[in-house]
C-alpha positions, 0 to 999 in steps of 0.5 A: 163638216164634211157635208159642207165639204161636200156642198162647196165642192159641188157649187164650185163645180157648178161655177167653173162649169157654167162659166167653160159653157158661157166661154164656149158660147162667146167664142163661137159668136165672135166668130170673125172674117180672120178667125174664117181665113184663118181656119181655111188656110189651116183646112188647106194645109192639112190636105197638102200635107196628107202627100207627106206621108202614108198614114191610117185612115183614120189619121186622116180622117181625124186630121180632116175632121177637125177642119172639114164638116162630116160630108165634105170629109168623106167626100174627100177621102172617097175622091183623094185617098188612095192606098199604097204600101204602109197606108193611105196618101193623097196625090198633087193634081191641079184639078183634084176634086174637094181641094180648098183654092189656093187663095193668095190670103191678101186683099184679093181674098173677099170674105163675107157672112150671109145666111148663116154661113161664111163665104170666101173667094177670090175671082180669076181674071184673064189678063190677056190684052189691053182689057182684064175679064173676069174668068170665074170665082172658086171659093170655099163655104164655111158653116156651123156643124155641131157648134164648130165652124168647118169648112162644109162646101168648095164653091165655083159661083156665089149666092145670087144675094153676094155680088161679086167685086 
């Protein structure tokens, strides 16, 4: 009696544990254009909020983490954090480096998936005079690292294969 016990609990094991894996799998493929904006505005709002308050680095580094892919989070601690008394912050500038754009999150923003990587921006024009020109593109690469989406690289220019709008 107590084999069967112990062969049902196996093959129920064995279900439950292929059918976690085959949910894992769809979800990562039904990554969509809204799960991406999504996961930038959230990206984004985690570094604005590391000048609330100073923490351990490795705070950070695990709030980042769950966001920004292993590189780009290193590369923003080394360029961003800086130590003051009870631990680590970040501090506002216009031009600091590996900030993801404030993005308006609105039509503005164009999203397009190309090569394995998901690319958002948004264009800047100059509105000065009767004519608009355009003054540059920042934007944000998204890509897959160890089966999660994360935002690996900020973007001044596209892809020759994605035309600007």
């Amino acid at each position: 009696m107590e084999r069967k016990k112990f062969w049902l609990l196996l093959i129920i094991l064995g279900l439950v544990t292929s059918v976690c894996g085959q949910v894992s799998q769809t979800q990562a493929s039904e990554f969509t254009k809204d799960h991406v904006l999504t996961l930038v505005e959230d990206a984004y709002h985690t570094q604005v909020s590391l000048s609330e308050e100073p923490q351990s680095k490795k705070q950070i580094h695990l709030k980042l983490s769950k966001y920004f892919t292993n590189d780009l989070t290193e590369n923003f601690i080394n360029e961003n954090v800086y130590e003051v008394d009870g631990g680590f912050i970040t501090f506002g500038s216009d031009f600091a480096s590996y900030y993801i754009p404030f993005f308006q999150y609105d039509e503005s923003t164009r999203v397009k998936y190309i090569d394995g990587k998901w690319y958002v921006w948004e264009e800047h024009f100059d509105e000065e005079g009767p004519f608009s020109t355009m003054t540059g593109i920042e934007g944000v690469v998204v890509s897959e690292e160890e089966g999660t989406w994360k935002v690996s690289s900020i973007a001044y220019e596209l892809p020759d294969t994605i035309q600007p709008q």
